[in-house]
C-alpha positions in Angstrom: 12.7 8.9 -29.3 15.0 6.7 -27.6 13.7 5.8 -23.9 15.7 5.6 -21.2 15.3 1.7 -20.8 17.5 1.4 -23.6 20.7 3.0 -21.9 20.7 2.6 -18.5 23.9 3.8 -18.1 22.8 6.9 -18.9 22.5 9.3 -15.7 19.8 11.7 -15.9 17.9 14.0 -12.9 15.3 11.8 -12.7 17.6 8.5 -12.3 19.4 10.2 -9.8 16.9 10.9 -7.9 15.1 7.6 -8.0 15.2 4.9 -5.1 16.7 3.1 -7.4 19.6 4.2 -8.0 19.5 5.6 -3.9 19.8 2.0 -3.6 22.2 1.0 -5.4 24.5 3.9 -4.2 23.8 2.9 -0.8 25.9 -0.7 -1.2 29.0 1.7 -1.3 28.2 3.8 1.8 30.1 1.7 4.1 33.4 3.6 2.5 31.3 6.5 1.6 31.9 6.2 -2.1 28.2 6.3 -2.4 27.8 9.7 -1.4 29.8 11.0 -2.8 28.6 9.8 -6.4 25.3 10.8 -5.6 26.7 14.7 -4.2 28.7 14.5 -7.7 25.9 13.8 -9.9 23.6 15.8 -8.4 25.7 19.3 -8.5 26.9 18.3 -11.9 23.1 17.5 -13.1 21.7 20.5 -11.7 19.5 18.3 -9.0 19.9 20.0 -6.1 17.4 22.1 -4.5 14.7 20.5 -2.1 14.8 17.3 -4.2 17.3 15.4 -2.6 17.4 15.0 1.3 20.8 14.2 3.3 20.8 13.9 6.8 19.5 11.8 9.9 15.7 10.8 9.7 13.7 10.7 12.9 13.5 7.3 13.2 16.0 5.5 14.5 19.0 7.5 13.5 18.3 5.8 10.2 20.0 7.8 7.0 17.5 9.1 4.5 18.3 9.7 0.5 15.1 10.4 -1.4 12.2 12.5 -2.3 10.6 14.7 0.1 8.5 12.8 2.9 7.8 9.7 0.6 11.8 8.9 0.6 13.0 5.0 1.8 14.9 5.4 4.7 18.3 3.1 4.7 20.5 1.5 7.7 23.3 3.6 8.2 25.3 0.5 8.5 23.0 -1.5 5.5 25.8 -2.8 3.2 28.4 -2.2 5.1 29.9 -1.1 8.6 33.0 -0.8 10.3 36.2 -2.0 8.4 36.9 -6.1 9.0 32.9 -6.1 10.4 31.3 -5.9 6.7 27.6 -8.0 6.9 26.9 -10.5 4.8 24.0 -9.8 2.4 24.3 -12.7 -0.3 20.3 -13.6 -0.4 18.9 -13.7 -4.0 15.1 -13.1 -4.3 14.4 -14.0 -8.6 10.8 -14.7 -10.3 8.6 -14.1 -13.1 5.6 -12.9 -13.9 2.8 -14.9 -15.3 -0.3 -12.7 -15.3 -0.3 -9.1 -15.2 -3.7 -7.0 -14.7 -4.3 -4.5 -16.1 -2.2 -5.0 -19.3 0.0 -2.4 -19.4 3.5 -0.8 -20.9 4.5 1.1 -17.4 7.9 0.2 -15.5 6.7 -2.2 -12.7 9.8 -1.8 -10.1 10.0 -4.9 -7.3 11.1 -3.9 -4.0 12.4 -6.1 -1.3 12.2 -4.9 2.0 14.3 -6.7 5.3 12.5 -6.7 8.8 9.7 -4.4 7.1 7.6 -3.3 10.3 5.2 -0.1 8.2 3.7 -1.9 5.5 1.9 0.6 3.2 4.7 3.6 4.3 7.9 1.3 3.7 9.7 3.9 5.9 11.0 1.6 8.6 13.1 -1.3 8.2 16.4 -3.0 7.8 17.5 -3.5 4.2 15.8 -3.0 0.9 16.9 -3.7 -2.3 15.7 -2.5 -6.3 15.6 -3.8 -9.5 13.0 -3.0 -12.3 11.2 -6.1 -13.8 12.9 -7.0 -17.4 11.0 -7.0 -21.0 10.9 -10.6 -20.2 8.9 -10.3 -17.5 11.4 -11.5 -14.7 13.0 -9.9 -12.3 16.2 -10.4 -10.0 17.1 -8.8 -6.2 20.4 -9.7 -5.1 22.6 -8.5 -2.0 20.0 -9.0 0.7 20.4 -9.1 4.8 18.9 -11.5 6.8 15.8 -11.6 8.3 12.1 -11.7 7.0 11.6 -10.6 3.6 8.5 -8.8 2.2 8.1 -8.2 -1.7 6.9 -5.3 -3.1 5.7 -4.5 -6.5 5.2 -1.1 -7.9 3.6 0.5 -11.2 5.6 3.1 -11.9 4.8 6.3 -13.4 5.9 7.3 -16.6 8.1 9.7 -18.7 9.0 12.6 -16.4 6.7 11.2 -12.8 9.0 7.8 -13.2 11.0 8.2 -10.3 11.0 4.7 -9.2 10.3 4.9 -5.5 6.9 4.3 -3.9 5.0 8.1 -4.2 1.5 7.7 -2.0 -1.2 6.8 -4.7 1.3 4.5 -6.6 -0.3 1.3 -7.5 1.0 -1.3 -5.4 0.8 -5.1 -4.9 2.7 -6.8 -2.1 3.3 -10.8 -2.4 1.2 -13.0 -0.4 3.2 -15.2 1.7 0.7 -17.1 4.0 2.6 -19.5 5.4 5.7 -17.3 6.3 8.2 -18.9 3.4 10.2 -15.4 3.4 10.4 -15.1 7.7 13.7 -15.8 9.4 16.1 -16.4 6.4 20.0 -16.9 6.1 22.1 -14.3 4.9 23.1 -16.6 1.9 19.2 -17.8 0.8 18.2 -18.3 -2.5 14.3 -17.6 -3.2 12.8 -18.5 -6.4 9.0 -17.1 -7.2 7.6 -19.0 -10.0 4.9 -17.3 -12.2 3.7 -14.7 -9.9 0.1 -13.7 -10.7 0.4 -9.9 -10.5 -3.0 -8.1 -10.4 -2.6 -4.3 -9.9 -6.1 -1.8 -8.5 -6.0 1.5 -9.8 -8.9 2.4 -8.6 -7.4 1.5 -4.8 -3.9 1.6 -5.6 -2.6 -0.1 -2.5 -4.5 -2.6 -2.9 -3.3 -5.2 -5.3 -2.5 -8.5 -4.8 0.7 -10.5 -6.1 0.5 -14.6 -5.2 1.2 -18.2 -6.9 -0.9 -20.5 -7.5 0.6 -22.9 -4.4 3.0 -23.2 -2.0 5.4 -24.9 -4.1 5.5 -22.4 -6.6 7.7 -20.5 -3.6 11.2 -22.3 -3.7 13.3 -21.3 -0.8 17.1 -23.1 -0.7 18.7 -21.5 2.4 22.2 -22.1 3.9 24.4 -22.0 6.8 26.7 -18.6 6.1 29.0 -21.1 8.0 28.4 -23.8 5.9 31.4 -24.5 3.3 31.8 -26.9 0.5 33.2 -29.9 0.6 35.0 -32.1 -1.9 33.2 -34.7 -3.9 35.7 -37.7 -4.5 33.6 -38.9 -7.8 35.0 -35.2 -9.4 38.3 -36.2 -9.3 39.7 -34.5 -5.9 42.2 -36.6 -4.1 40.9 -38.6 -0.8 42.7 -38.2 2.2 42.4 -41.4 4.8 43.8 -40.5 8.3 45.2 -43.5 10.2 
């Protein structure tokens, strides 16, 4: 039977539905494009019902698409804003996986979450962003806010139960950053995690543990959103001298 992996294109209920894809919808809700493809889909789909929430959460006026109570709650203005005020979110968070425990054929989703302040509820923060680790075993989170950055991996379920959002007894592994590598980053940061050790408890699902094997293994290249690039006179460009 062909699996889902193979055409994600495809739109189904249970993509829909998923923080995934709430995620990725969100990026357009500046303009409220992204809406109204999820309203779309889900009337067209037959989703509707109790499984999709719209409205204003009860914490901090935030906007909440998702599954009952365990939904991620989004910045209204995450991804967007008033016209001519748009935020910049060009921080790239990339990796791989070198060690997984237990061996195993499930999705495992990676979460990025900005200004997290709920660890183990992920219901309150800034910006979060999706993506679902490759065959390869690497992953790549782009379009990120500023601020302090917690990663977050997740087993997902299978079949019907994958949903891809963290459900309470999901098996869960957030990255260990000791030193504070991922606190108080640009807008326009690139982070690199080489050969993450990924070791996942499913006896106590919440707690795993994802780390590197040192600090240099975390490669953090961050910029001035200012900062713009200059001309290199050994490429060619012409030299100006002023008098």
């Amino acid at each position: 039977m062909t699996s889902q992996a193979e055409f994600p294109w495809v739109l189904t209920p249970a993509r829909i539905c998923s923080t995934e894809w709430s995620v990725r919808c969100r990026r357009f809700a500046g303009c409220g494009v992204g809406w109204i493809v999820v309203l779309l889909c889900c009337l067209f789909l037959g989703c509707g019902g109790d499984d999709l929430e719209f409205g204003t959460s009860k914490k901090n006026g935030n906007l909440s698409v998702g599954k009952g109570e365990s939904s991620l709650h989004f910045g209204a203005q995450g991804g967007g804003g008033r016209s001519g005020s748009r935020k910049v979110e060009d921080t790239t968070v990339r990796g791989n996986i070198f060690n997984l425990r237990p061996a195993t054929s499930r999705p495992i989703v990676v979460f990025v979450f900005v200004n997290l302040r709920d660890p183990g509820t992920f219901q309150d923060f800034d910006d979060a962003e999706v993506a679902t680790i490759t065959t390869d075993r690497s992953f790549l989170v782009s379009h990120l806010a500023a601020g302090d950055l917690t990663v977050v991996f997740l087993l997902d379920q299978v079949g019907v139960n994958q949903d891809g959002t963290i459900d309470p007894g999901d098996p869960i592994a957030i990255f260990h950053d000791p030193k504070g590598r991922l606190h108080n980053l640009s807008a326009a940061t690139d982070v690199t995690l080489e050969d993450v050790d990924l070791t996942f408890n499913l006896s106590a699902p919440d707690s795993g543990t994802a780390t590197v094997q040192s600090e240099a293994n975390i490669v953090v290249q961050q910029q001035s959103i200012a900062e713009t690039p200059t001309a290199d006179p050994a490429s060619g460009s012409p030299t100006v001298h002023n008098p």
